[in-house]
C-alpha positions in Angstrom: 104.5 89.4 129.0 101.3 90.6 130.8 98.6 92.4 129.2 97.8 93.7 132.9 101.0 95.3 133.6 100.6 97.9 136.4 102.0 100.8 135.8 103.6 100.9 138.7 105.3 98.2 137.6 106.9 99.8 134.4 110.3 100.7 134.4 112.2 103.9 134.0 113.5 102.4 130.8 110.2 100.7 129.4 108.5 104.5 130.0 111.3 105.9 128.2 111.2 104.3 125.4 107.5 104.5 125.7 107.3 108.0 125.9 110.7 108.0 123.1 108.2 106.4 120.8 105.2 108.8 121.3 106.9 112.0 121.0 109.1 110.7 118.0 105.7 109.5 116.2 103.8 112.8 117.0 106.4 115.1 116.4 107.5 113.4 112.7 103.7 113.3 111.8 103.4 116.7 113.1 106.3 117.7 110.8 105.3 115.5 107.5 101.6 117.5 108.3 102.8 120.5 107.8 105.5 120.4 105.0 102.6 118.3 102.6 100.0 120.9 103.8 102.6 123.9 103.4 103.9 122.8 99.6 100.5 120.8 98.5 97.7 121.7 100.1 97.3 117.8 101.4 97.2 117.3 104.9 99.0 114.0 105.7 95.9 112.1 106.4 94.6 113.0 103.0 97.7 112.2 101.3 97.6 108.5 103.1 94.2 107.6 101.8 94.9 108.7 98.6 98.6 106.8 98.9 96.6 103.8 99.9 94.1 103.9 97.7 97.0 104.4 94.6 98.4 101.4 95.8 95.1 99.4 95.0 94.3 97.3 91.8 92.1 100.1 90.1 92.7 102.5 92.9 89.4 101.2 94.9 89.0 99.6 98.0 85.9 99.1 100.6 85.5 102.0 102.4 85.8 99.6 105.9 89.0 97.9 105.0 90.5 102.0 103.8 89.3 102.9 107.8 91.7 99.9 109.2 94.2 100.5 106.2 94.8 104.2 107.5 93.8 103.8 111.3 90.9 106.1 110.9 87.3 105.6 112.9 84.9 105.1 110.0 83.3 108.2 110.8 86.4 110.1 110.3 87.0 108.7 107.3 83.7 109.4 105.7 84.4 113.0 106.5 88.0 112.8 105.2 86.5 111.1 101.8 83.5 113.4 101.8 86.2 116.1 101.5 88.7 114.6 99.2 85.5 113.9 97.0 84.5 117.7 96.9 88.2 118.7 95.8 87.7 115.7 92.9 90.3 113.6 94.4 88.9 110.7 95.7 84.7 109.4 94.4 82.4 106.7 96.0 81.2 104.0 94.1 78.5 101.2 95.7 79.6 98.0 96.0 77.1 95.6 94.0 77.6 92.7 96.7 76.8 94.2 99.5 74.1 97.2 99.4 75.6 98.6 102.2 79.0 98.6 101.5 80.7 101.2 99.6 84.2 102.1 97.9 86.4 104.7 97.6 87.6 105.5 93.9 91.2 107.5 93.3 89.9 109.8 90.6 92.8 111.0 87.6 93.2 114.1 89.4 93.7 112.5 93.5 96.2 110.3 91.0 98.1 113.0 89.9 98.0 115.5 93.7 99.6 111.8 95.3 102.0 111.8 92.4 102.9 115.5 93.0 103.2 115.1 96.8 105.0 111.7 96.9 108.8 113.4 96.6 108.6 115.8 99.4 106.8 113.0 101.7 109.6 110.5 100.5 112.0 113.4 101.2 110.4 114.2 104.3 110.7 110.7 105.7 114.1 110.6 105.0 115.5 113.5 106.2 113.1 113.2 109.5 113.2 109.5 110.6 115.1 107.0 108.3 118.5 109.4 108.3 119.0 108.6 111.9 119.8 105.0 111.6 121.2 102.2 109.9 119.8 99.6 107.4 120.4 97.1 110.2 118.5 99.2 113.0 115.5 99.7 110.7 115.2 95.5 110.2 115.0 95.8 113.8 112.4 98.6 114.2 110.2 97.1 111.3 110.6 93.6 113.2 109.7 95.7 116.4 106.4 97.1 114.7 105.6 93.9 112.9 106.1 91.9 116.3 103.5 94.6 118.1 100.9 94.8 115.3 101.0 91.0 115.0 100.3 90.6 119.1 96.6 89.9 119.4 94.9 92.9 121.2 92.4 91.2 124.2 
C-alpha cells in the first residue's frame, strides 16, 4: 500500500471507516474526559500520565519517553506535569546521566488520585467501547492498531 495515496483515490468505504475511526476515538475520549473530570477532578490526559507513570518500576520515567508514552508534544507535557506537580501529584527529579534530562516522579498522593479514578475509567471503557464487540473482534482491532503503529511513518 502507497504512502502517496490521493485522496481522490480513497474509497467510499476506506473514508468510512476513516471517518468511523475518528469520530468513535473523539467522541469516547470526549466522554472518558468528562466522566474522570466530572467524578475526580482528573481530566483524561492527567489521569494517563499518572496511569503511565504507575505502571513504571518506582513510578519514574524520562520525561521524553512519558511525551511518546502519552502522545503528547513535549511542551504540552511539561505544562501537564508542571500542573500535576502543583496539585502534588506527580514531582520532577534530574536525571544524574544526562544533565539535561529530567523525570517525572508519581508522588503517594498522584498514586492514590490514579487508584481512586482507575474503576470509573475501567468502567467507562467498558460500557463505551469494549461492550460493543466480541473477544474475537477486539484480537482483530488490537492486531489492527498493532499492525498501524508498527508501519514505519516516512
Amino acid at each position: 500500500m502507497s504512502s502517496q495515496i490521493a485522496l481522490e483515490s480513497v474509497t467510499d468505504a476506506e473514508f468510512a471507516a476513516w471517518r468511523g475511526f475518528v469520530r468513535v476515538h473523539a467522541s469516547v475520549v470526549k466522554q472518558l474526559d468528562a466522566d474522570l473530570e466530572a467524578s475526580h477532578q482528573l481530566p483524561l490526559t492527567s489521569y494517563e500520565v499518572l496511569a503511565t507513570l504507575g505502571d513504571q518500576p518506582g513510578g519514574k520515567m524520562r520525561m521524553c519517553d512519558l511525551a511518546d508514552a502519552v502522545v503528547l508534544s513535549r511542551s504540552g507535557l511539561t505544562r501537564l506535569v508542571d500542573r500535576l506537580g502543583r496539585d502534588g501529584l506527580i514531582e520532577r527529579a534530574e536525571c544524574a546521566s544526562d544533565a539535561r534530562g529530567a523525570y517525572a516522579v508519581l508522588t503517594a498522593a498522584g498514586r492514590e488520585r490514579l487508584h481512586e479514578a482507575e474503576p470509573l475509567h475501567r468502567e467507562m471503557i467498558e460500557r463505551r467501547f469494549l461492550s460493543y464487540f466480541s473477544d474475537e473482534e477486539l484480537q482483530v482491532l488490537a492486531g489492527f492498531w498493532e499492525r498501524v503503529l508498527d508501519t514505519p511513518q516516512t
